[in-house]
DSSP file (Angstrom, degrees, kcal/mol; ACC not computed):
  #  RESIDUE AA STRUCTURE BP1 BP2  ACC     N-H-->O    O-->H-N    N-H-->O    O-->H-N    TCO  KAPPA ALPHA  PHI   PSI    X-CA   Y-CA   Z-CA
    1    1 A X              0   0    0      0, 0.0     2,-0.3     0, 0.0    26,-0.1   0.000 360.0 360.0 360.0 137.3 -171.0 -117.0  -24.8
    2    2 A X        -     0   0    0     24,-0.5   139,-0.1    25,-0.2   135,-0.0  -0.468 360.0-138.3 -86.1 156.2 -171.4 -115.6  -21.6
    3    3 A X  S    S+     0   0    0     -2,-0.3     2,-0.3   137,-0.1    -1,-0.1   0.607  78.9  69.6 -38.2 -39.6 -175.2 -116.0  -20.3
    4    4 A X  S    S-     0   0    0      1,-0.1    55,-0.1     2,-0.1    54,-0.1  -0.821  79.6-128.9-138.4 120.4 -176.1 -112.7  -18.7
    5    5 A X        +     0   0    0     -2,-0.3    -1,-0.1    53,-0.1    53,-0.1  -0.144  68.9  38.4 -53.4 169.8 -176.6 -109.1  -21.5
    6    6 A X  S    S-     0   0    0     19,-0.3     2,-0.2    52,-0.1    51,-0.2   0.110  91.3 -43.4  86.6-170.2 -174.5 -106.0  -20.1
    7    7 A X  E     -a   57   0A   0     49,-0.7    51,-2.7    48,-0.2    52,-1.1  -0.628  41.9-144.5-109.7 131.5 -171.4 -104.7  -18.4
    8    8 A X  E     -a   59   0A   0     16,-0.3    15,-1.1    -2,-0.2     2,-0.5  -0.941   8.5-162.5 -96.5 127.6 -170.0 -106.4  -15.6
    9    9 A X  E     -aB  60  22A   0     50,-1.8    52,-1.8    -2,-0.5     2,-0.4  -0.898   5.8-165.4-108.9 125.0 -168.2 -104.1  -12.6
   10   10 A X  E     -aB  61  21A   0     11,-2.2    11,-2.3    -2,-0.5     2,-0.4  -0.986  13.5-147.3-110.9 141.2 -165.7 -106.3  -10.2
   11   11 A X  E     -aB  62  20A   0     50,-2.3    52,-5.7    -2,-0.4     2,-1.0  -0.911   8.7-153.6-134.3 112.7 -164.8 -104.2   -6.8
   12   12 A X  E     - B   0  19A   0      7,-1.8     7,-1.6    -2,-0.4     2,-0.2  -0.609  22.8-168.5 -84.5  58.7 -161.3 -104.6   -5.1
   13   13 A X  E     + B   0  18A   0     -2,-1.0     2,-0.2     5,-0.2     5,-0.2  -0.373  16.7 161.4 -82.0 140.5 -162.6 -103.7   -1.6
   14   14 A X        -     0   0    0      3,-0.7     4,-0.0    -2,-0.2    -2,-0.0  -0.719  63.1 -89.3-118.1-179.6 -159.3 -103.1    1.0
   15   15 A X  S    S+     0   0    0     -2,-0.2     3,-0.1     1,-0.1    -2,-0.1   0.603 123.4  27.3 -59.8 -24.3 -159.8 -101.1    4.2
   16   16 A X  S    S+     0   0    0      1,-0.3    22,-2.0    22,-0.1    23,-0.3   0.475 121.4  41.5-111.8  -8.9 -158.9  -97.4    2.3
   17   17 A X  E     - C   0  37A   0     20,-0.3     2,-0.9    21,-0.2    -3,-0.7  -0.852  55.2-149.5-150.4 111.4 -159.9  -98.1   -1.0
   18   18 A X  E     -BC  13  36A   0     18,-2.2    18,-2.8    -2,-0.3     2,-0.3  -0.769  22.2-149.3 -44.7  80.3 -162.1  -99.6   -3.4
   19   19 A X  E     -BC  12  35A   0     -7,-1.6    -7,-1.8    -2,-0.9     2,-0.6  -0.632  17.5-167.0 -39.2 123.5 -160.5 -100.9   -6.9
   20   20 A X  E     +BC  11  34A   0     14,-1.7    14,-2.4    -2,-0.3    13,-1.0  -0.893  17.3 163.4-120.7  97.4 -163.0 -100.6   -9.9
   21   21 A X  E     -BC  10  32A   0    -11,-2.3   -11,-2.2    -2,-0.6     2,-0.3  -0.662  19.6-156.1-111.1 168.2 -162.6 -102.3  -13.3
   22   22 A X  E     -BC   9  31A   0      9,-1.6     9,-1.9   -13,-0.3     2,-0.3  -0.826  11.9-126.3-134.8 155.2 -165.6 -102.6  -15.8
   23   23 A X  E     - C   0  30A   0    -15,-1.1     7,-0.2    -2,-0.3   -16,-0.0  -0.792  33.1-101.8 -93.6 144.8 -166.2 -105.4  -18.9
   24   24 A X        -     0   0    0      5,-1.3   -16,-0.3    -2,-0.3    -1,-0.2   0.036  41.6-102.6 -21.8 167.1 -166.9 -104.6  -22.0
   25   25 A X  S    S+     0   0    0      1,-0.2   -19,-0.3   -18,-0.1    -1,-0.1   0.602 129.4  55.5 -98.3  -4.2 -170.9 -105.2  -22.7
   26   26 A X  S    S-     0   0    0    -21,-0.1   -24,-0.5     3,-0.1    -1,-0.2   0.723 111.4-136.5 -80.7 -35.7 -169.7 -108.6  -24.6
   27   27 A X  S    S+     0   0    0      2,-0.2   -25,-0.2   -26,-0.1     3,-0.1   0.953  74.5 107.5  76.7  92.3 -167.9 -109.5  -21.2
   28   28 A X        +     0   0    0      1,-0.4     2,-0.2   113,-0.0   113,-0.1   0.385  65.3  50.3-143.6 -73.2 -165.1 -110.5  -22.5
   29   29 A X        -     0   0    0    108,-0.1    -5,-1.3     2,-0.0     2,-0.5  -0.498  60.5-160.9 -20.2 105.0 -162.6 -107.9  -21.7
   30   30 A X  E     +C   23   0A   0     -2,-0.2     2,-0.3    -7,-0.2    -7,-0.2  -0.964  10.6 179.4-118.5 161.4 -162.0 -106.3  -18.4
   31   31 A X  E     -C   22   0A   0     -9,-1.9    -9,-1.6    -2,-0.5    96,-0.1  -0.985  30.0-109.8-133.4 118.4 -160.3 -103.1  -17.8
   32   32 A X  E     +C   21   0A   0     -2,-0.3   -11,-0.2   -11,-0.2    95,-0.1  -0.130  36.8 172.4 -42.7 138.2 -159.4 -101.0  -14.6
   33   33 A X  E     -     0   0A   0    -13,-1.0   -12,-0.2     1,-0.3     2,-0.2   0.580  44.3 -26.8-104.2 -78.3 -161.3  -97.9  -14.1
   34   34 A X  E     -C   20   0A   0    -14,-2.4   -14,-1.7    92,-0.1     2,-0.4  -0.619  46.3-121.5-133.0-166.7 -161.0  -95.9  -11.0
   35   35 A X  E     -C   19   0A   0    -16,-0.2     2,-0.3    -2,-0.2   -16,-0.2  -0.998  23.9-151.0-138.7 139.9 -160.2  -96.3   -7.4
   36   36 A X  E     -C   18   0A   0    -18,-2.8   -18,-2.2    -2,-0.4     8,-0.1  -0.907  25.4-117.1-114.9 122.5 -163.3  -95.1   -4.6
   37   37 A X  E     -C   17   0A   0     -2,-0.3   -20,-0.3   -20,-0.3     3,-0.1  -0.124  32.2-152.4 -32.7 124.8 -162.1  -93.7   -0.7
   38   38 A X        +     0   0    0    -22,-2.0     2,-0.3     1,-0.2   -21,-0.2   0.692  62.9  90.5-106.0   6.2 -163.9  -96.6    1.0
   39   39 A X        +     0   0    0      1,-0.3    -1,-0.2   -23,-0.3     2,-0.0  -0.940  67.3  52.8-123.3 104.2 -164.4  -94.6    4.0
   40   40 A X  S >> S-     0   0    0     -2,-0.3     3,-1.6    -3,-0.1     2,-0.9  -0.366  77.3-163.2-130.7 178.4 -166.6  -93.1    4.3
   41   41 A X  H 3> S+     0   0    0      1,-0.3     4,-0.8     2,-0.2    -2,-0.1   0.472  84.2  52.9 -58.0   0.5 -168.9  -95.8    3.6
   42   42 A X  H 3> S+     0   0    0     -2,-0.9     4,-2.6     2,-0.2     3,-0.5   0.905 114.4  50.0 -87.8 -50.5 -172.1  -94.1    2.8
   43   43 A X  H <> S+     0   0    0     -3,-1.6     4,-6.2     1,-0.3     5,-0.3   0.857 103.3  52.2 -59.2 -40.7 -170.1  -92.2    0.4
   44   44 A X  H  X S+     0   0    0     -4,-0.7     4,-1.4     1,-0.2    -1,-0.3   0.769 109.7  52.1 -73.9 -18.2 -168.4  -94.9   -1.4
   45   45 A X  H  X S+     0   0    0     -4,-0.8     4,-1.4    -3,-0.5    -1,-0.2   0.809 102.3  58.2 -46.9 -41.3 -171.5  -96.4   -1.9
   46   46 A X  H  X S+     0   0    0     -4,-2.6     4,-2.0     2,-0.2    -2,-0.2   0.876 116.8  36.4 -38.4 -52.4 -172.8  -93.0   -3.3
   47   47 A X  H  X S+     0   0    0     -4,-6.2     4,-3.3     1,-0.2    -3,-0.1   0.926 111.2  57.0 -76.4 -25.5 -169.9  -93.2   -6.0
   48   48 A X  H  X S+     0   0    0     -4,-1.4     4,-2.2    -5,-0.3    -1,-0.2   0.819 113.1  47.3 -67.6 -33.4 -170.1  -96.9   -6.5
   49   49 A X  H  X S+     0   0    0     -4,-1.4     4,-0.9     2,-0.2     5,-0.2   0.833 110.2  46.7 -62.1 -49.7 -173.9  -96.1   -7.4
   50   50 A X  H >X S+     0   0    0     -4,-2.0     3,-2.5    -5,-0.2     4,-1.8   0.999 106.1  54.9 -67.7 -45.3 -173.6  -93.7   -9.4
   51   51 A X  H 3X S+     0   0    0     -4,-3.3     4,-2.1     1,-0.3    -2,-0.2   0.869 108.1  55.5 -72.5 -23.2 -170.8  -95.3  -11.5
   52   52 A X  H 3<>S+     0   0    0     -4,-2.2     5,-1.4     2,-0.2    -1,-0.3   0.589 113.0  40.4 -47.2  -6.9 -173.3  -98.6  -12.0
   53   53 A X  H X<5S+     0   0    0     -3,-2.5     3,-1.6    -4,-0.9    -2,-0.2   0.900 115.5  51.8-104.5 -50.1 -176.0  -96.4  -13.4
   54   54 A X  H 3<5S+     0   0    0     -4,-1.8    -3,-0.2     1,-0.3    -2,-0.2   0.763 122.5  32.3 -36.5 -49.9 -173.1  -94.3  -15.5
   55   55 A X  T 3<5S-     0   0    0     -4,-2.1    -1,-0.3    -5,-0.4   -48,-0.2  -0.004 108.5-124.4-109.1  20.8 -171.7  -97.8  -17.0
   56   56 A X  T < 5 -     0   0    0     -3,-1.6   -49,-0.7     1,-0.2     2,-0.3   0.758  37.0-155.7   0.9  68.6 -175.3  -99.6  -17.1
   57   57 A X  E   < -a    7   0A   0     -5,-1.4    -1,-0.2    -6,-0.2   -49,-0.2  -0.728  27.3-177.5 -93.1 135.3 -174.0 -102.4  -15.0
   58   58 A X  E    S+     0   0A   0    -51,-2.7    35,-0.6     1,-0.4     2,-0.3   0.601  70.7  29.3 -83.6 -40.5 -175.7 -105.7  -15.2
   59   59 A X  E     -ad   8  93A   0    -52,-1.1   -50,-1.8    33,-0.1    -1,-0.4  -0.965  60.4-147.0-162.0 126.4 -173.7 -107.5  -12.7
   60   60 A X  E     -ad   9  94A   0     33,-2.0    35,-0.8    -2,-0.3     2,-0.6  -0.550  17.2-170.6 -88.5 119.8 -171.8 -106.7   -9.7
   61   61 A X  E     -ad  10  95A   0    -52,-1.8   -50,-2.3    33,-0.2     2,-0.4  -0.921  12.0-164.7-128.9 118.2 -168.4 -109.1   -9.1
   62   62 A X  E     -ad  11  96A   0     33,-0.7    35,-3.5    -2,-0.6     2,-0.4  -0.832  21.4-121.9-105.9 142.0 -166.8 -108.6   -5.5
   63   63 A X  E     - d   0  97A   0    -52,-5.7     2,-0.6    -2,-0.4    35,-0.2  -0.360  24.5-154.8 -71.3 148.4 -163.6 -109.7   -4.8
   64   64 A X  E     - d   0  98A   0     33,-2.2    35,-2.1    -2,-0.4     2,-1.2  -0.815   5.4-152.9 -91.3 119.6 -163.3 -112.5   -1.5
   65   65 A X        +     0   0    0     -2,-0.6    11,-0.7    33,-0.1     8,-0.5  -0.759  22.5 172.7-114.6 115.8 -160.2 -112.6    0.1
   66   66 A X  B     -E   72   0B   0     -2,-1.2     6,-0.2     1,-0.2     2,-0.1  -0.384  36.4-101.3 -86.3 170.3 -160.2 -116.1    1.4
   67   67 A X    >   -     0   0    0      4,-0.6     3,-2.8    -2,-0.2    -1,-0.2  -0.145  38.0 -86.0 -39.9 161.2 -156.9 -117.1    3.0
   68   68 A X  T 3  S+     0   0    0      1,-0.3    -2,-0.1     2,-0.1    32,-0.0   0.794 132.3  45.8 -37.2 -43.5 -154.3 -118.9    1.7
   69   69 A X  T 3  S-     0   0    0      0, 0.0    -1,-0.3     0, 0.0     0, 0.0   0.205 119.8-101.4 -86.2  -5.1 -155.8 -121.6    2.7
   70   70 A X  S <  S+     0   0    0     -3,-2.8    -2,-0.1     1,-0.1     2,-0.1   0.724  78.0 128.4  81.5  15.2 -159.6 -121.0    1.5
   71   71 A X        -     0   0    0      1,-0.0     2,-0.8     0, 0.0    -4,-0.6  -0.416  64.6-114.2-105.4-159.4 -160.8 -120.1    4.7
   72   72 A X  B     +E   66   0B   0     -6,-0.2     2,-0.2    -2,-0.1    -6,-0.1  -0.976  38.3 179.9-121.7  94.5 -162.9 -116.8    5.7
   73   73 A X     >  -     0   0    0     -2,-0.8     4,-2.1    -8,-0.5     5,-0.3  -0.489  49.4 -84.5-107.6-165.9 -160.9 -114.9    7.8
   74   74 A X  T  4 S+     0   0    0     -2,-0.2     4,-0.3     1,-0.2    -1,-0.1   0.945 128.8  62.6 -66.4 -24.5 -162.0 -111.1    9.5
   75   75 A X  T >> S+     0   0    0      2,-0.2     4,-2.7     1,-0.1     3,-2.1   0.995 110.5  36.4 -45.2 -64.5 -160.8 -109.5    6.0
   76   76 A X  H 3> S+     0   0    0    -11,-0.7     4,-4.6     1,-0.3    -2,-0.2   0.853 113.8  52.4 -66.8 -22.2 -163.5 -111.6    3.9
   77   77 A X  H 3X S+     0   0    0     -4,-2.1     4,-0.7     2,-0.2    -1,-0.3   0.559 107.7  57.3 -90.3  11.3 -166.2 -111.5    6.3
   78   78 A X  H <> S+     0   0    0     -3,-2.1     4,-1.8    -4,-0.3    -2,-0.2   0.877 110.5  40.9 -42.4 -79.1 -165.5 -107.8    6.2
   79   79 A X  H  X S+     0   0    0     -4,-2.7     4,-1.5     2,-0.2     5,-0.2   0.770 104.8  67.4 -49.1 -49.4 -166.1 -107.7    2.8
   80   80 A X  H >X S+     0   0    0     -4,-4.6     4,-3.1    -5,-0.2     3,-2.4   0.970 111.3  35.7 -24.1 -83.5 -169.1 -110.2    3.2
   81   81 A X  H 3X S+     0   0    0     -4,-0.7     4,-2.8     2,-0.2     3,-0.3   0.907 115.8  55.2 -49.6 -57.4 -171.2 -107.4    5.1
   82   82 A X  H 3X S+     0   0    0     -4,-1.8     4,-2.1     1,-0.3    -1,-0.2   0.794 106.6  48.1 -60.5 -22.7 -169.8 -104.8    3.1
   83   83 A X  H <X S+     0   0    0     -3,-2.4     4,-0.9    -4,-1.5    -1,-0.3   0.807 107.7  58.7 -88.1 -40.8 -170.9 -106.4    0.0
   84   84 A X  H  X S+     0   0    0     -4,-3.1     4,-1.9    -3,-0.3    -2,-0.2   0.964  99.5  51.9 -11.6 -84.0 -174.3 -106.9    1.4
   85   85 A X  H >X S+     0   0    0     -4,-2.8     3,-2.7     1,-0.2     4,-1.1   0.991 105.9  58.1 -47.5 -61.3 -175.0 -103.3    2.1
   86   86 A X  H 3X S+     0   0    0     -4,-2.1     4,-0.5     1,-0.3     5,-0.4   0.778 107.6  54.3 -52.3 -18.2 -173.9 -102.8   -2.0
   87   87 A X  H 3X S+     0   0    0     -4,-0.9     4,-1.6     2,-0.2     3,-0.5   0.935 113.9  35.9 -75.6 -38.6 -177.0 -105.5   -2.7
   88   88 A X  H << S+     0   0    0     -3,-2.7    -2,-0.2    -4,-1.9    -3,-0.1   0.937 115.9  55.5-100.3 -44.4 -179.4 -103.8   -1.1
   89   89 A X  H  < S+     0   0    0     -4,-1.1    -1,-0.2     1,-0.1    -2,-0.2   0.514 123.7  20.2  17.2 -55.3 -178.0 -100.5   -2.2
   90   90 A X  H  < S-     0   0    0     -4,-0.5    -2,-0.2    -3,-0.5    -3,-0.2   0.778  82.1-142.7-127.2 -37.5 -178.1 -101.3   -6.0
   91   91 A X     <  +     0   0    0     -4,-1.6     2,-0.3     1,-0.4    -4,-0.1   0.779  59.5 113.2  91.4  20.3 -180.3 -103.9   -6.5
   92   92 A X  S    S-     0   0    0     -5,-0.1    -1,-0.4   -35,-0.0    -2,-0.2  -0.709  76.7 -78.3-156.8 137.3 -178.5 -105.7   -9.2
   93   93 A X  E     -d   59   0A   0    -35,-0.6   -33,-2.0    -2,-0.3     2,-0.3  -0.357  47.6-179.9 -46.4 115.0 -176.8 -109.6   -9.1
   94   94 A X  E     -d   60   0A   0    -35,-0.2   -33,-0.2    -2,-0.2     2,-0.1  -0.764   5.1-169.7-116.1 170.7 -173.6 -109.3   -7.4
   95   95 A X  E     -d   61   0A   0    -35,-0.8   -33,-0.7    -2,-0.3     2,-0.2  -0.772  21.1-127.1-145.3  98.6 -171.5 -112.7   -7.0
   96   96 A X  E     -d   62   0A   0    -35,-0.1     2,-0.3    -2,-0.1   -33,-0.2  -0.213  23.2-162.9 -83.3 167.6 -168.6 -113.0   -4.9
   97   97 A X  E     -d   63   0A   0    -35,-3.5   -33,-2.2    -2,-0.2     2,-0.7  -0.725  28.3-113.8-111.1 153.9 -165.1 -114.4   -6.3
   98   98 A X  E     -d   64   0A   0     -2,-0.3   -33,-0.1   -35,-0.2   -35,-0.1  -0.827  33.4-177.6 -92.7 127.8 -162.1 -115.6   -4.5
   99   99 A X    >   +     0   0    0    -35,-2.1     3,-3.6    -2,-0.7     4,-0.4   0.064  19.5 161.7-110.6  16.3 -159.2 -112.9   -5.3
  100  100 A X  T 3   +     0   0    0      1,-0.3   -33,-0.1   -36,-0.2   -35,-0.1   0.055  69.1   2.4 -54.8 152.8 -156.6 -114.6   -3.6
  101  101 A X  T 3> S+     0   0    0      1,-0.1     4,-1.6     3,-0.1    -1,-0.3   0.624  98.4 127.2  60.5   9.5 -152.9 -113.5   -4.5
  102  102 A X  H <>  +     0   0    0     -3,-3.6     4,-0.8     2,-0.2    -2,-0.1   0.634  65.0  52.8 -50.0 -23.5 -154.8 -110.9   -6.9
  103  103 A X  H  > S+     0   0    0     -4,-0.4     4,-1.4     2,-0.2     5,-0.4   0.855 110.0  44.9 -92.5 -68.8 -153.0 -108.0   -5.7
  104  104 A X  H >> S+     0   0    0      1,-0.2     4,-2.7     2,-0.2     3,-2.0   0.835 106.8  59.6 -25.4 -66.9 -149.5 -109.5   -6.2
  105  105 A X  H 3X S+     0   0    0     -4,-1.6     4,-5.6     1,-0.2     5,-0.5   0.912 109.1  46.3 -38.1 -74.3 -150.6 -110.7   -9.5
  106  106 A X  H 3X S+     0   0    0     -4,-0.8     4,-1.0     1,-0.3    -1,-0.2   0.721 113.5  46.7 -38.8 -39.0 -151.3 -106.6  -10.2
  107  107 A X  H <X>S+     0   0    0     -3,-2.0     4,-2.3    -4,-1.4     5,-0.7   0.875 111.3  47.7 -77.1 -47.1 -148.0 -105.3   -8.8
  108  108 A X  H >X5S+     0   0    0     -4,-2.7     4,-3.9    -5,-0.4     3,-1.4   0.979 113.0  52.7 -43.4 -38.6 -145.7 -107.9  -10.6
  109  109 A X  H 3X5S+     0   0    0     -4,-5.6     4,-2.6    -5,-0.3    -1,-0.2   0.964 113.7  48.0 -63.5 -21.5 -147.8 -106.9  -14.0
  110  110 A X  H 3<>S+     0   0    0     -4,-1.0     5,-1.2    -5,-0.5    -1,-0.3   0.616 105.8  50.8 -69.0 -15.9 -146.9 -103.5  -13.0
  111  111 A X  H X<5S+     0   0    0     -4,-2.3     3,-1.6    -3,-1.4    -1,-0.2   0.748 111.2  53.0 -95.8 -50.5 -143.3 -103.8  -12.4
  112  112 A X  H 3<<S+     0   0    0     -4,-3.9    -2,-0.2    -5,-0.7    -3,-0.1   0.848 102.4  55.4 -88.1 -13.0 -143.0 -105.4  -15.6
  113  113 A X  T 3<5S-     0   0    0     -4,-2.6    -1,-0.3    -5,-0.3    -3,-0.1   0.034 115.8-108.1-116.0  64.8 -144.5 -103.0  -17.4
  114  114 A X  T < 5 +     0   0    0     -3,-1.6     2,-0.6     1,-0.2    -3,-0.2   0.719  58.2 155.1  54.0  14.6 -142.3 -100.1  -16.2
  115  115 A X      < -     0   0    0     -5,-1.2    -1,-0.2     4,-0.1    -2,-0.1  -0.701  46.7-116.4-114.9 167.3 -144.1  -98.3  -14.1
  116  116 A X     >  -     0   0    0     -2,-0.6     4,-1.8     1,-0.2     0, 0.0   0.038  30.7-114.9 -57.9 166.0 -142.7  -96.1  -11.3
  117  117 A X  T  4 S+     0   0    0      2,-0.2     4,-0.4     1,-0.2    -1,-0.2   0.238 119.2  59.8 -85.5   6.0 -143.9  -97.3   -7.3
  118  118 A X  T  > S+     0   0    0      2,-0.1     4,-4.1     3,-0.1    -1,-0.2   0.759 114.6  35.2 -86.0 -64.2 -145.9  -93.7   -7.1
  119  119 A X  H  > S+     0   0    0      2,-0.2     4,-1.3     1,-0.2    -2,-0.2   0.903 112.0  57.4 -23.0 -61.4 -147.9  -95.0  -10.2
  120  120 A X  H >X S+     0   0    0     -4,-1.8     3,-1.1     1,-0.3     4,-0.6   0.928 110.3  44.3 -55.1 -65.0 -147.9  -98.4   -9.1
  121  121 A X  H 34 S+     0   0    0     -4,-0.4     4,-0.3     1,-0.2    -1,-0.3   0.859 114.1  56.5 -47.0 -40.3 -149.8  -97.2   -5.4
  122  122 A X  H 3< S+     0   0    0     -4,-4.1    -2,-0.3     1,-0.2    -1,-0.2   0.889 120.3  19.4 -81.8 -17.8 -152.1  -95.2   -7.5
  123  123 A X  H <X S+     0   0    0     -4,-1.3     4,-1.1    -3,-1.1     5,-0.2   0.021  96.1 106.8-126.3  29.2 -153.8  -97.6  -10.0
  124  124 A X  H  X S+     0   0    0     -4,-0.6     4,-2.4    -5,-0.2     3,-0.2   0.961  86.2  50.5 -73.6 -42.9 -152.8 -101.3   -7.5
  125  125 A X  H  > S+     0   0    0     -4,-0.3     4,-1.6     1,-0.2     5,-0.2   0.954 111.7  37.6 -45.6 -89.8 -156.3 -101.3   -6.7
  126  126 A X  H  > S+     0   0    0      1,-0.2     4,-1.7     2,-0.2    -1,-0.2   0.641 113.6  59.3 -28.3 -29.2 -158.1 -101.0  -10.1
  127  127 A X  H  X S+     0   0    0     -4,-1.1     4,-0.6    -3,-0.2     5,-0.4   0.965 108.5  45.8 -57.9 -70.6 -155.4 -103.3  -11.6
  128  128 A X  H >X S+     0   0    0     -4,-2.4     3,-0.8     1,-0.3     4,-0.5   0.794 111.2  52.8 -46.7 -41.8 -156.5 -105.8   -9.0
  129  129 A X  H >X S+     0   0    0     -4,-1.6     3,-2.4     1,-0.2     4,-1.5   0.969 108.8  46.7 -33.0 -76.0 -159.9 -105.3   -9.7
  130  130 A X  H 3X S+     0   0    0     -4,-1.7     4,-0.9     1,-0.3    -1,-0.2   0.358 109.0  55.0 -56.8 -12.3 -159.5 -105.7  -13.2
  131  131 A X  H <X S+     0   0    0     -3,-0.8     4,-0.7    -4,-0.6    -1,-0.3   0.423 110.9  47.7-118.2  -7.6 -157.3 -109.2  -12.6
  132  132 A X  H << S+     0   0    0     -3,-2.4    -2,-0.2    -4,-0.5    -3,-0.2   0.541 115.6  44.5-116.7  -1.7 -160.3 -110.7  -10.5
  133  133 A X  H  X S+     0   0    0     -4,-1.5     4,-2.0    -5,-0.2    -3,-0.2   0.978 112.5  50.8 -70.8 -44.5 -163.1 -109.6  -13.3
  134  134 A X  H  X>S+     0   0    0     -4,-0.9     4,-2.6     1,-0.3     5,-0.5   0.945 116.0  41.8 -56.5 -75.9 -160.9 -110.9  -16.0
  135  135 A X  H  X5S+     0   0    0     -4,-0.7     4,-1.2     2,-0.2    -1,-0.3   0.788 117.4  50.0 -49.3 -17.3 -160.6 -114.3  -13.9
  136  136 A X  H  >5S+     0   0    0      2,-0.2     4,-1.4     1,-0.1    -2,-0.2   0.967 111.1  44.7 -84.8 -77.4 -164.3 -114.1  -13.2
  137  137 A X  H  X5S+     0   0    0     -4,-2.0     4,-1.5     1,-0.3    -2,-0.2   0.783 112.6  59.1 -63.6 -23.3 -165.3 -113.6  -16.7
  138  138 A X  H >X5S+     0   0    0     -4,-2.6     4,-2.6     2,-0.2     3,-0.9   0.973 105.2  51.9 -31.9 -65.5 -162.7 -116.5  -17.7
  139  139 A X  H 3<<S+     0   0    0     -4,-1.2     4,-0.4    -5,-0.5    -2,-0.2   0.659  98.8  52.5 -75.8 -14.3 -164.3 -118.3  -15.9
  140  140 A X  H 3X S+     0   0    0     -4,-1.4     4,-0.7     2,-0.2    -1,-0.3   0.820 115.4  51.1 -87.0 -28.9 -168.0 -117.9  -17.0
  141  141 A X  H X< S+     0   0    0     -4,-1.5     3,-3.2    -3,-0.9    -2,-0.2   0.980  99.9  60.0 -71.0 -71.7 -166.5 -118.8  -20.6
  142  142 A X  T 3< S+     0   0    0     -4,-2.6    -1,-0.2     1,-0.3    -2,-0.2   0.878 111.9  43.8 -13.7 -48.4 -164.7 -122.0  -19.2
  143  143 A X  T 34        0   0    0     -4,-0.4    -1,-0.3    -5,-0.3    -2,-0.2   0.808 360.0 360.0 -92.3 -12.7 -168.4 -123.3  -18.2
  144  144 A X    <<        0   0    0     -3,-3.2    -1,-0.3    -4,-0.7    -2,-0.1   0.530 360.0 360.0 -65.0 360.0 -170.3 -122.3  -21.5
């Protein structure tokens, strides 16, 4: 059972966009929601706030994009800082997760389930989101 009451949000941050899937309040379940402009940044922190107070989210999951390799290259430490501001910002437990290959994962599931490459560019974020909460919250089960 996972530990922690409430809704868990995981954030798919790129350089244009912000992915955003949400848990269920059992955290079992994740599901894409929307996708946030990440530029510019005062503002996508404005939406990203409001939709934690809108979803009463418990706990914040950002993705990390380590390298191939596991290492921190200028994407993740990107993200680092950016993930920062969103602590101090919200005030709420954030964690980050390693999301390598998560966005492949998101197009192949999207190619197999038939939708068109307009689609595919409009929900790849949130998908991705949603495939590094779903590992996240996996993974909190794995250790109970």
């Amino acid at each position: 059972m996972p530990h922690e009451p409430g809704r868990v949000m995981a954030l798919d941050v790129g350089g244009r966009r912000i992915g955003v899937a949400l848990s269920d309040t059992t955290r079992v379940l994740a599901s894409p929601l929307t996708t946030v402009r990440a530029e510019p940044r005062a503002r996508a922190l404005a939406e990203l706030s409001k939709l934690v107070r809108d979803y009463e989210v418990a706990e914040l999951v950002v993705g990390l994009p380590l390298t191939l390799s596991g290492e921190v290259g200028p994407q993740a430490m990107l993200v680092r800082v950016f993930a920062e501001q969103l602590q101090s910002a919200l005030g709420i437990p954030m964690q980050l997760f390693d999301e390598r290959l998560t966005t492949v994962a998101a197009e192949r599931m999207m190619i197999d389930l038939g939708m068109k490459p307009e689609q595919r560019k409009a929900r790849i974020d949130e998908v991705a989101a949603s495939i590094i909460l779903q590992d996240f919250l996996d993974s909190i089960r794995d250790r109970s």
